[in-house]
N, C-alpha and C positions, 0 to 999 in steps of 0.2 A: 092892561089886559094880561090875562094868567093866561098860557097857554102851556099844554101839556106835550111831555114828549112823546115819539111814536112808541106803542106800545113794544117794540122790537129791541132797543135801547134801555128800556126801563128793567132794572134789577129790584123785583116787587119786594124782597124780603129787604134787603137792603135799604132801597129809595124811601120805599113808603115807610117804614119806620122811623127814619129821621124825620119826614117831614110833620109824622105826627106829635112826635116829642119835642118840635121847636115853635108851635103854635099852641092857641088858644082864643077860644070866641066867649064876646061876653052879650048883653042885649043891644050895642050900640057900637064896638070895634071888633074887629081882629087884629092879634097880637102874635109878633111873631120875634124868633131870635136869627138871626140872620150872621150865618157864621162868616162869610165875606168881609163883611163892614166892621164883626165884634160888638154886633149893638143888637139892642131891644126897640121894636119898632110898634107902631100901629095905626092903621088906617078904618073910618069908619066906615060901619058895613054899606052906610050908603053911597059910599063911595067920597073924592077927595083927595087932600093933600095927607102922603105919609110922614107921619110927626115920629121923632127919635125918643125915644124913655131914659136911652142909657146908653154911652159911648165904651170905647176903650175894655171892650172884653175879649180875652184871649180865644175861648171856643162856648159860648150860650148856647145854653140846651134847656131842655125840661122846663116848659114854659108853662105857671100854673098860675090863676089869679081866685082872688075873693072880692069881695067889694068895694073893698076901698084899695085894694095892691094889684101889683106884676110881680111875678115872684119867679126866680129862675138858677140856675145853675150855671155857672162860669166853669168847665169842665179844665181849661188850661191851669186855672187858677186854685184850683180846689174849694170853690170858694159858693157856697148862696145867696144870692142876692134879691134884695127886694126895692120898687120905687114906688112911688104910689100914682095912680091914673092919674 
């Protein structure tokens, strides 16, 4: 369950722009980077077990995909990374 914080606590400029630059939906998952863990995740929209893409990243961000890929940015690392669904 996603549950959101109280709107009193939430820093809109801040918050929501990270969260938008660490996701990405396609017809059948959300993808997300998840700076905690250093991994590339994603779970299907109909819900499910969350499956890992990619371990061991210093700070993942800018999560963009095509069709056959996850493609994202490793910000610790200087680094672009891609795997494929």
């Amino acid at each position: 369950m996603i549950r959101r914080p109280p709107r009193s606590t939430l820093d809109r400029s801040s918050a929501a722009s990270d969260v938008y630059k660490r996701q990405a939906v396609d017809a059948t998952h959300v993808y997300w980077a998840s700076r905690q863990a250093g991994a590339i995740r994603r779970v299907k929209i109909s819900g499910g077990a969350v499956e890992e893409l990619a371990s061991g990243q210093s700070d993942p961000m800018f999560v963009a995909l095509d069709t056959a890929a996850v493609y994202w940015t490793d910000q610790g690392a200087g680094t672009a990374m891609k795997v494929a669904k």
